[in-house]
C-alpha positions in Angstrom: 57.8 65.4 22.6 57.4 67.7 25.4 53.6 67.5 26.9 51.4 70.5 27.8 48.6 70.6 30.1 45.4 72.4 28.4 41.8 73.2 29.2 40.4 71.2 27.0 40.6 67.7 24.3 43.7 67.7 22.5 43.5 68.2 18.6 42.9 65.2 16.7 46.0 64.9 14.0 45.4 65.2 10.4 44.7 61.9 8.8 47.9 60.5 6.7 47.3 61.5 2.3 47.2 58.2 1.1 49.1 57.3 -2.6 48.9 54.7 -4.4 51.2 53.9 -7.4 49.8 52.3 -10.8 52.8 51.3 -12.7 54.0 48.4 -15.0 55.2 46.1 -11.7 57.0 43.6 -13.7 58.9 40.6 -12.0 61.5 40.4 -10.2 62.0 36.8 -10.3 62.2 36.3 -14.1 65.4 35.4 -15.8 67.7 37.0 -17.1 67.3 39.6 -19.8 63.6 39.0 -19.8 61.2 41.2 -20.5 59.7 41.2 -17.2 63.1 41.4 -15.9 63.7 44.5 -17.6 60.3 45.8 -16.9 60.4 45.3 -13.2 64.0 46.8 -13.0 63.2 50.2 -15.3 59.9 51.1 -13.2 61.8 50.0 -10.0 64.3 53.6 -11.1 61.7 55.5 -11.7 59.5 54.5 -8.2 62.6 55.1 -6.3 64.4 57.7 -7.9 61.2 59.7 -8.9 58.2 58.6 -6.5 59.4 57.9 -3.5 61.5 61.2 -2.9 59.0 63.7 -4.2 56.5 61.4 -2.1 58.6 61.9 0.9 59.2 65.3 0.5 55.6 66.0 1.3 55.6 63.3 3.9 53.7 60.5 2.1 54.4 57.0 1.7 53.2 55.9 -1.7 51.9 52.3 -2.1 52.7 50.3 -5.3 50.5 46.9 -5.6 53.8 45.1 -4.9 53.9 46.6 -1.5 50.2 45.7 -0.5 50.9 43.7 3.3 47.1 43.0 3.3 45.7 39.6 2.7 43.0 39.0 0.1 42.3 39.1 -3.3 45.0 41.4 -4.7 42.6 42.5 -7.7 40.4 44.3 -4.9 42.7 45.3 -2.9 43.8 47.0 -6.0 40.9 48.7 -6.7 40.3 50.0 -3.6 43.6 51.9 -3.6 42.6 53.4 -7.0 38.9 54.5 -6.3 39.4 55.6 -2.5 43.3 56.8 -2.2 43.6 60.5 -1.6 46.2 61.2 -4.4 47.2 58.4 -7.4 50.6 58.6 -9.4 50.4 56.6 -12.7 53.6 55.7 -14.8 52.1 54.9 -18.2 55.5 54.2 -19.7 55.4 51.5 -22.3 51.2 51.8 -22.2 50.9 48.6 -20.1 47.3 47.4 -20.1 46.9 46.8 -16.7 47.7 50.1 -16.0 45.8 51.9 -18.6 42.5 50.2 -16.8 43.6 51.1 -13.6 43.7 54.7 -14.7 40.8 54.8 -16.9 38.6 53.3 -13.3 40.9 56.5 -11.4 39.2 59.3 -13.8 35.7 58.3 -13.4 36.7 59.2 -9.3 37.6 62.5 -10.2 39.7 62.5 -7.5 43.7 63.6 -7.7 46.1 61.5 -10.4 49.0 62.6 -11.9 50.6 60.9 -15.3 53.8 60.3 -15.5 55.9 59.1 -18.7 59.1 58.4 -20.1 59.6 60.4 -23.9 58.6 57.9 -26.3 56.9 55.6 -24.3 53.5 57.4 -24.1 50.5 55.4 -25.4 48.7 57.1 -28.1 45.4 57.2 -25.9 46.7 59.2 -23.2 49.2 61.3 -24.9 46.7 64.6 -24.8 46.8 64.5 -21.2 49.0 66.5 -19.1 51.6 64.4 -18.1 55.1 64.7 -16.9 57.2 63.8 -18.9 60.9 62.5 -18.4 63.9 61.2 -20.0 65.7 58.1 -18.3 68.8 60.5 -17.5 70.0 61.8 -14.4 69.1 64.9 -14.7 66.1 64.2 -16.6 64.9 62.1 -13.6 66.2 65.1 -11.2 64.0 67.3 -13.2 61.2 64.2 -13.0 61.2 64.5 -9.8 60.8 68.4 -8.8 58.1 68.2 -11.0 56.4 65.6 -9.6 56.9 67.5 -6.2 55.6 70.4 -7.9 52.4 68.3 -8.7 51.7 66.6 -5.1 51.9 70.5 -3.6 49.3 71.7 -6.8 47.1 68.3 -5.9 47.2 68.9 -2.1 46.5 72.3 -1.4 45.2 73.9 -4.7 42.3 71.2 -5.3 42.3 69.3 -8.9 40.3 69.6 -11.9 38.4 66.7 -12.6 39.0 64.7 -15.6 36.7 64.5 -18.8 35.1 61.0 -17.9 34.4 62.5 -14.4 32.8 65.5 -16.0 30.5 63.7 -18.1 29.8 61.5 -15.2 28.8 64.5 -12.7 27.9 66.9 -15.0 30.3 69.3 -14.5 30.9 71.8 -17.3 33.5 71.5 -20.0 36.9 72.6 -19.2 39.0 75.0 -20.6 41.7 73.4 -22.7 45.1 73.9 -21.7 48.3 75.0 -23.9 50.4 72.4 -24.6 53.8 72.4 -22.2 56.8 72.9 -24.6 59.6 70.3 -24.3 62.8 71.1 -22.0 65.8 69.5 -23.6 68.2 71.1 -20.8 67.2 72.0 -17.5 69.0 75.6 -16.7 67.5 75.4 -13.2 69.0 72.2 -12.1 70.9 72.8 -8.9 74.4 73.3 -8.4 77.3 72.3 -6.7 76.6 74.7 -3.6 72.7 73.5 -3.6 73.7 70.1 -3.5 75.6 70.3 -0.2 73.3 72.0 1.1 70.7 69.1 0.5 72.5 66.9 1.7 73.0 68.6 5.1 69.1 69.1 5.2 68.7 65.8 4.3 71.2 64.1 6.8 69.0 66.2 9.8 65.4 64.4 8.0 67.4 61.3 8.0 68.6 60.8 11.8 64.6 62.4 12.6 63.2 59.8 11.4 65.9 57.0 12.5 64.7 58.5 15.8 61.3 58.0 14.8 62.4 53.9 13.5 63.7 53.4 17.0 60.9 54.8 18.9 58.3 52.6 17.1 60.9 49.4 17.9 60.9 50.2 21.3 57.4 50.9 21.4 57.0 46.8 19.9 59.5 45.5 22.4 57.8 47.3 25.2 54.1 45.5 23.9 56.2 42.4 24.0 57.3 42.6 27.6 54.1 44.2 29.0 52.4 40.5 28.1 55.3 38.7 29.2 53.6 37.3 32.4 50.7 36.5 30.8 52.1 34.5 28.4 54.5 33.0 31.1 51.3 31.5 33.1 49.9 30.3 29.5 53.0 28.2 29.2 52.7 26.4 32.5 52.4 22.4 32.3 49.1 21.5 32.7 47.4 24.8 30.7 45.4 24.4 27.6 46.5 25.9 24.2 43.4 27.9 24.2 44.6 30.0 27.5 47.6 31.7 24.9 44.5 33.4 22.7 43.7 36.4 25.1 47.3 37.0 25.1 47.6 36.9 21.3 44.8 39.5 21.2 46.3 41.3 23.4 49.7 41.5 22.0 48.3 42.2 18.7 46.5 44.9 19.2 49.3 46.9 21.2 51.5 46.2 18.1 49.4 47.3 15.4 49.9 51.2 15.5 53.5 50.9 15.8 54.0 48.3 13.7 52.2 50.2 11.0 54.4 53.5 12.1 57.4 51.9 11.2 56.5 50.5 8.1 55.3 54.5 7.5 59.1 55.6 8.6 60.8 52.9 6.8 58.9 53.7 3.9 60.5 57.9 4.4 63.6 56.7 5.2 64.0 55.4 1.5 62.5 58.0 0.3 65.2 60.2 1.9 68.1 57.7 1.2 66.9 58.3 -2.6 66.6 61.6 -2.7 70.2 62.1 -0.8 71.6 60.1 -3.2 72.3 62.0 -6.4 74.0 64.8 -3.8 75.9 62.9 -2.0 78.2 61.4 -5.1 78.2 65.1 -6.4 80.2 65.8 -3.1 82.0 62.4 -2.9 83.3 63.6 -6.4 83.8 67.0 -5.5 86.1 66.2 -2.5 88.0 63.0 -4.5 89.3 66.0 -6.5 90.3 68.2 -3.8 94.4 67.2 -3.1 94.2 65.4 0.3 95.5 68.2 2.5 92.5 70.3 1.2 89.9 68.2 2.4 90.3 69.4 6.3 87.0 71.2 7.4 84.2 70.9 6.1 84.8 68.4 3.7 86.8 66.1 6.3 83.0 66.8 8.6 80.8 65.3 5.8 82.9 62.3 5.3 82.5 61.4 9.2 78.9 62.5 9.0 78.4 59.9 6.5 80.5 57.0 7.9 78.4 57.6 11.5 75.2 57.6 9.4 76.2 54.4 8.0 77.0 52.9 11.1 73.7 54.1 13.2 71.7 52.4 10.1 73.8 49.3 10.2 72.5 48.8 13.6 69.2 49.7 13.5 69.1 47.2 10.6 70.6 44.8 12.7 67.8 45.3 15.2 65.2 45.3 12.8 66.1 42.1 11.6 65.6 40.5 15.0 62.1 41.9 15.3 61.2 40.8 12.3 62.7 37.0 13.1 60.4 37.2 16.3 57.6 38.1 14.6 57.4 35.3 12.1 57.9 32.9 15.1 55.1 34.4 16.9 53.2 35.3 13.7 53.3 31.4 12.8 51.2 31.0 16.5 48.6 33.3 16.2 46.5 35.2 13.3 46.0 38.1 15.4 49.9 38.7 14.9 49.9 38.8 11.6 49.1 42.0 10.3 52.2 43.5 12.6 54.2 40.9 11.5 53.7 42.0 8.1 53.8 45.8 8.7 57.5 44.8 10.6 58.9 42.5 7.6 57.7 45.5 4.9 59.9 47.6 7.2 62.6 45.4 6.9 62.8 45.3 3.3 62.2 49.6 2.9 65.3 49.3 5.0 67.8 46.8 3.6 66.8 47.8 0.1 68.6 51.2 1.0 71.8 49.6 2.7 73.9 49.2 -0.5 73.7 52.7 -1.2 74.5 52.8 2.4 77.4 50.8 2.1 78.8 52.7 -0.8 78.5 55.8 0.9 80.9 54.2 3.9 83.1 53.1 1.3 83.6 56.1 -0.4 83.8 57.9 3.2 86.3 55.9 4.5 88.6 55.9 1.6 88.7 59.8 1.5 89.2 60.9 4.9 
């Protein structure tokens, strides 16, 4: 970032649109073919094939309950996403009771939330308002998605019309109801071949930005690290009470907490764009698997190595990552004040490494076709 010398205070930057995500969370840890297995697994698509991309298109990082690195009572934390949150996406497939609360608690805000819902799955209650709808397809969740992008830009820049328990509750007059949207079976807009290349070209550019951006904020935590160093070296001399590490401990923690929570923030976009690169990036893996091999010279032979160096560059920073995060539970385990970086840093981790097998696969599929 280049820096210029003015007459005056700098701007302050725009605050960051918060989202948080209501959605049947399920879990993770139940057995096989459970219920909550299945649960956990069919809203986990939807978050990341859905959400997160059209999230990250308008650079937000959406917060489901799961993801909550605060400590505290997860009810109120909770509820403080869903009352003071700039923007809310619900999922109300499968009408989930916890999330039909959630959502009834979001009108009475009459603040920003957009309903989202599988065809089929919509509970009766909410069925009259405007949702999108999607079908658990590829292209229905392509379409899912655009839609959903089409939304945030509607919620964040054209304002939002309050909900009927919001109106009652300020006394706003009645709205004008709304034509129902007629169902799409086929979507004659979905993008082609052409369109898909070219995503993934602007995507691969968003993706090493904010790799940039991942290594930056690690630096930025190393360099906290080493800044105390001495202090911490005079703590440990023979002779020095436990209590002499504290002011250290402050110290450290404060200097990590901005870039800790950056890159969680950039982690968080990073899946976002791994998703959203995705569905492209097999289109072209399939498209050049059917070129004969002495076709594939050029620009094809250029997108494989793209994607085998992108692969490598993340297997690193992953690599790096991982050590952070290892030093930050050994430091987090000393000190309280370390603990809010430390979780911001392990959150991170996990954005990460949850994107590495689509990583991986893209390697694969790279190196086998060049």
């Amino acid at each position: 970032m280049s820096i210029v010398a003015v007459a005056g205070p700098e701007p302050e930057e725009a605050p960051m649109t918060t989202c948080f995500v209501i959605a049947p969370i399920g879990n993770e840890h139940a057995p096989d073919g459970s219920p909550e297995l299945l649960a956990f697994e069919e809203n986990l698509e939807i978050y990341e094939k859905v959400i997160l991309p059209a999230c990250a298109r308008h650079g937000i990082v959406p917060v489901r309950a799961d993801g909550i690195a605060d400590s505290g009572e997860i009810t109120e934390q909770i509820c403080r996403h869903v009352l003071q949150d700039d923007i809310v996406i619900a999922d109300l497939t499968g009408g989930n009771a916890n999330v039909t609360y959630e959502i009834g608690i979001r009108h009475l805000t009459g603040k920003p939330i957009i309903h989202i819902g599988e065809h089929g799955q919509l509970p009766f209650d909410l069925s009259l308002v405007r949702t999108i709808m999607f079908k658990r397809s590829r292209n229905g969740l392509v379409k899912a998605r655009r839609d959903l992008e089409s939304a945030l830009e509607g919620a964040l820049h054209n304002g939002f019309e309050p909900l009927t328990p919001a109106r009652i509750l300020f006394g706003l007059p009645a709205a004008v109801p709304l034509p129902a949207a007629e169902a799409e079976p086929d979507d004659p807009e979905a993008p082609g071949l052409i369109d898909r290349f070219a995503r993934v070209e602007e995507q691969m550019v968003a993706m090493v930005e904010t790799t940039e951006a991942i290594a930056g904020f690690m630096t930025a935590i190393t360099e906290s690290a080493l800044q105390i160093g001495p202090v911490m070296e005079r703590a440990s001399q023979p002779g020095v009470p436990m209590s002499a590490w504290l002011p250290a401990m402050t110290e450290l923690g404060k200097a990590m907490a901005e870039p800790a929570t950056g890159l969680r923030e950039a982690c968080t976009r990073f899946a976002g764009q791994m998703v959203e690169m995705d569905a492209a990036a097999q289109t072209a893996f399939d498209v050049i698997a059917a070129m004969p091999p002495e076709q594939r010279t050029g620009s094809p032979t250029g997108f494989l190595e793209q994607m085998v160096s992108i692969a490598e560059s993340t297997h690193e920073v992953v690599g790096v990552l991982g050590e952070v995060e290892v030093g930050m539970r050994w430091l987090a385990k000393m000190s309280r004040e370390l603990r809010a970086p430390g979780r911001d840093i392990s959150a991170a981790v996990k954005q990460v490494s949850g994107a590495m097998a689509r990583i991986a696969d893209w390697e694969r599929q790279a190196r086998a076709l060049i």
